[in-house]
VEXDREN-2710 file (C-alpha; in Angstrom, 1 decimal):
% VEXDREN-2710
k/r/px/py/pz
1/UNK/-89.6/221.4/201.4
2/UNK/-92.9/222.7/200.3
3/UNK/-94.5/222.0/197.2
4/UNK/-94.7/224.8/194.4
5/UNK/-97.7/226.2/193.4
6/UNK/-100.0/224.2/190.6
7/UNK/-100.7/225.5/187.3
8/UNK/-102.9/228.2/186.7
9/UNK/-103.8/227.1/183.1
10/UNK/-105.2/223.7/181.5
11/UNK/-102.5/222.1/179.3
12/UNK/-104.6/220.8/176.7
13/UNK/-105.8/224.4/176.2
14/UNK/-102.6/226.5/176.0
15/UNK/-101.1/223.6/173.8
16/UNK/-103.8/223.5/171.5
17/UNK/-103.3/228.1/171.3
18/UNK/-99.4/226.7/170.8
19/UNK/-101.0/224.9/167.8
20/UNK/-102.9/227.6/166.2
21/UNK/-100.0/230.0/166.1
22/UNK/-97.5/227.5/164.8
23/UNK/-100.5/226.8/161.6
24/UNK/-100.4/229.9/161.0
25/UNK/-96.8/231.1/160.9
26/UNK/-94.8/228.0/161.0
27/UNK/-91.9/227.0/163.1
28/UNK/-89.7/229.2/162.1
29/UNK/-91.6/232.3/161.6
30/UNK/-93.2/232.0/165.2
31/UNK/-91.7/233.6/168.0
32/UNK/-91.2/232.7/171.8
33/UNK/-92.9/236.3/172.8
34/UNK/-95.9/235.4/170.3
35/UNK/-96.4/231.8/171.7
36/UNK/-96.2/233.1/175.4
37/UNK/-98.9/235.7/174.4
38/UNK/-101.3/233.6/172.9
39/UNK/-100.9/230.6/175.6
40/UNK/-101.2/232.9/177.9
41/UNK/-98.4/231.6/180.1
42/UNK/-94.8/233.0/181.2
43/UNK/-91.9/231.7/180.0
44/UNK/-91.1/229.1/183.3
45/UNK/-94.7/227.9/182.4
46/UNK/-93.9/227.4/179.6
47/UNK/-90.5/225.6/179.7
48/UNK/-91.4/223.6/182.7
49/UNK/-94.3/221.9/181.0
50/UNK/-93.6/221.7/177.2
51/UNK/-90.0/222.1/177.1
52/UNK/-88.1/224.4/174.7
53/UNK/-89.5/225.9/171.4
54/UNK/-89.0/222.7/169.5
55/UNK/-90.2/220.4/172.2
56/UNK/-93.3/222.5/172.0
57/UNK/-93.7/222.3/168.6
58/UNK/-93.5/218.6/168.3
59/UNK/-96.3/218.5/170.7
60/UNK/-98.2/220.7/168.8
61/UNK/-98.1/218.6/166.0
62/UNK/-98.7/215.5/167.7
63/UNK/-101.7/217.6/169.1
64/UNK/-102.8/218.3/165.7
65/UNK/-102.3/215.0/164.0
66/UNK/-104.4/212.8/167.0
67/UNK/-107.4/215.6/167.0
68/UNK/-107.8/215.7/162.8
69/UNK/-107.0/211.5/162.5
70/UNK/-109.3/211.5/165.1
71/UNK/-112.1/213.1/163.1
72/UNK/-111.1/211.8/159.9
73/UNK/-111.5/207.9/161.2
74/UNK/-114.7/208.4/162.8
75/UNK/-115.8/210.1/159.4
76/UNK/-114.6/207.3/157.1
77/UNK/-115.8/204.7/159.8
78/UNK/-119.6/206.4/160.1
79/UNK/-122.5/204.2/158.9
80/UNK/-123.5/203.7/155.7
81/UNK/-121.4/203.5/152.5
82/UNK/-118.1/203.4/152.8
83/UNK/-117.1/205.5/149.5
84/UNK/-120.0/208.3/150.1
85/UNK/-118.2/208.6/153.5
86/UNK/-115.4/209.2/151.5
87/UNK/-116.6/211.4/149.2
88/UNK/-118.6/213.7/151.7
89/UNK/-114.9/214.1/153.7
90/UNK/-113.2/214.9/150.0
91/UNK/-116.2/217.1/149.4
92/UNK/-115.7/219.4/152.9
93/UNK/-111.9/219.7/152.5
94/UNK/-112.8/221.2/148.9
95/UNK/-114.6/223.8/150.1
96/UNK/-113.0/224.3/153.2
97/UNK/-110.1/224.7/151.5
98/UNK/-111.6/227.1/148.5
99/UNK/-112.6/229.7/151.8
100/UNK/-110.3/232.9/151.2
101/UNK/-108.2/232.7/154.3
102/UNK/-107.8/228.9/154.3
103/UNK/-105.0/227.8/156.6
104/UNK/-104.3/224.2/154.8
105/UNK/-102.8/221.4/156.7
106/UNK/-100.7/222.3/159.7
107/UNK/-98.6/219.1/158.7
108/UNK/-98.5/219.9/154.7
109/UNK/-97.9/223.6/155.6
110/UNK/-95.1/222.8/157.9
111/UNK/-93.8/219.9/155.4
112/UNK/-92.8/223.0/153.2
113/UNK/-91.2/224.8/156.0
114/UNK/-89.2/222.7/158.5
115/UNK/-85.6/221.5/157.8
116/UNK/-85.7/218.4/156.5
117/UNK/-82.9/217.1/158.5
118/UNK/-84.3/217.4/161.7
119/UNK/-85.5/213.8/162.0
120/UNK/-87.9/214.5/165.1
121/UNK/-90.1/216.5/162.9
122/UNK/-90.1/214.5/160.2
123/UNK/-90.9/211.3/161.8
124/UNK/-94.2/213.0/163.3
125/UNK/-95.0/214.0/159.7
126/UNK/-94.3/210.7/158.3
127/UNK/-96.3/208.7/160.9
128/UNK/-98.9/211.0/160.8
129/UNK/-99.1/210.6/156.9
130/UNK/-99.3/207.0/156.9
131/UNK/-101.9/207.2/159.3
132/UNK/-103.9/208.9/156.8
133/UNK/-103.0/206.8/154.0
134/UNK/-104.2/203.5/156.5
135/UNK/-107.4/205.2/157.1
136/UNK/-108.1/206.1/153.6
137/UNK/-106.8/202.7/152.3
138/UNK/-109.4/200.6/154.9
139/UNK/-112.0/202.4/153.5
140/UNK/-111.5/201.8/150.2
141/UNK/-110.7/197.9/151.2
142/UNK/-114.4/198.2/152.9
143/UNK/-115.7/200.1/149.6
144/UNK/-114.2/197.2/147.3
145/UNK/-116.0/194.6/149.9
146/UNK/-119.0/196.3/149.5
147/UNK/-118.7/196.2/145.7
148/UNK/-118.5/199.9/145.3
149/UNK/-114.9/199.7/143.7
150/UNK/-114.1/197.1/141.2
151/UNK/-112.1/193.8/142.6
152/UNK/-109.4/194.8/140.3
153/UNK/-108.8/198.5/142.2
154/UNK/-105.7/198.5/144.0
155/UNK/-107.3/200.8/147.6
156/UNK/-103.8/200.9/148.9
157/UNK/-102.7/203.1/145.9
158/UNK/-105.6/204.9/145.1
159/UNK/-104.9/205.8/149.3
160/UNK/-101.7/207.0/148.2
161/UNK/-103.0/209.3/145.5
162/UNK/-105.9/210.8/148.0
163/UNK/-102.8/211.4/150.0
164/UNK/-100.8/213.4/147.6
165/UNK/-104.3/214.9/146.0
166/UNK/-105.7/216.2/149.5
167/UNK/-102.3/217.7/150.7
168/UNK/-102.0/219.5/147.4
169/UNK/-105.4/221.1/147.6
170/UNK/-104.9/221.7/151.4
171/UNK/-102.2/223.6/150.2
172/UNK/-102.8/225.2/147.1
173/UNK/-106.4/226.4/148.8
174/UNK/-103.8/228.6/150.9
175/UNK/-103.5/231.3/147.7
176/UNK/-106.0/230.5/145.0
177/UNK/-108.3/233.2/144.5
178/UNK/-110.6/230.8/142.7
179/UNK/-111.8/227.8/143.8
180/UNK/-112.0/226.2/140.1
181/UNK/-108.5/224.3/140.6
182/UNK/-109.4/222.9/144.1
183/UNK/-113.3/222.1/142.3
184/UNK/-111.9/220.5/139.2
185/UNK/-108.7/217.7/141.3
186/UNK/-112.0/217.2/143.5
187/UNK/-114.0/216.1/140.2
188/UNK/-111.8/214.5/138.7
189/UNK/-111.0/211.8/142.1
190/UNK/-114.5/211.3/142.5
191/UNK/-114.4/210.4/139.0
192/UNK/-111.5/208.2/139.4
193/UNK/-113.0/206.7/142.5
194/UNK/-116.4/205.8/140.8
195/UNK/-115.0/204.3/138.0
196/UNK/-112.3/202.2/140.0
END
């Protein structure tokens, strides 16, 4: 029996196209015809190597959540002091997410539009979350070491709020047409964190 042919295409790539068009319409909203056209792979391709729609999807968000926690570790964990680390990532979301157009967070946009019973989804989102929260919280814990927040600062919820505060302007950036909302919540943490 002879072998079948390899793939034409590189995996990482069409999965990371699978990515973009799930951001931008969510699960539900994107079609099988409009992921096939953007991966630019058929429909055997397709099933053969990701699975079915909601296979795909799940990989997609993995996809997502690794690259971003990726970046945002290697941000928090740069040189230097820990909460202006901090600060300069609150700083970029802000504006990033005060650009008309602004996508949000694939997670927080999906968050809003997945059924909330399908437990594979949701326990992608909730590791993924926590992740986040860890990162944010060992930062702080380094901050505090570094006497930069008060002994008496509890990092693990002030992690929790930049949680809820960064997933709220991720996805509040999506239709403000004025980025004095997104300008003030970023104020007002950096306030908070400074005087923690």
């Amino acid at each position: 029996m002879t072998r079948g042919p390899d793939k034409q295409f590189d995996t990482e790539v069409a999965l990371s196209k699978a990515m973009e068009v799930f951001w931008a319409h969510g699960y539900e909203a994107t079609s099988l015809s409009e992921l096939l056209k953007n991966m630019g792979i058929g429909k055997k391709s397709l099933y053969d190597t990701f699975g079915n729609k909601q296979s795909l999807f799940l990989k997609a968000l993995d996809y997502y959540a690794r690259t971003t926690l990726g970046d945002i570790r290697a941000r928090l964990d740069a040189d230097g002091s820990p909460l202006t680390n901090l600060k300069h990532l609150l700083m970029e979301w802000q504006q990033m997410h005060s650009q008309p157009g602004s996508r949000g967070c694939m997670l927080g946009t999906n968050i809003a539009d997945f059924n909330t019973d399908d437990e594979a989804i949701a326990s992608i989102m909730r590791v993924y979350l926590q992740q986040v929260e860890d990162a944010f919280t060992a930062t702080l814990k380094r901050a505090q070491a570094a006497g930069e927040l008060s002994p008496s600062a509890n990092p693990r919820n002030l992690a929790r709020l930049l949680l809820c505060t960064t997933q709220g302007m991720a996805l509040l950036g999506r239709v403000m047409d004025k980025d004095t909302t997104l300008e003030g919540a970023f104020q007002a943490t950096i306030s908070l964190l400074e005087n923690s």
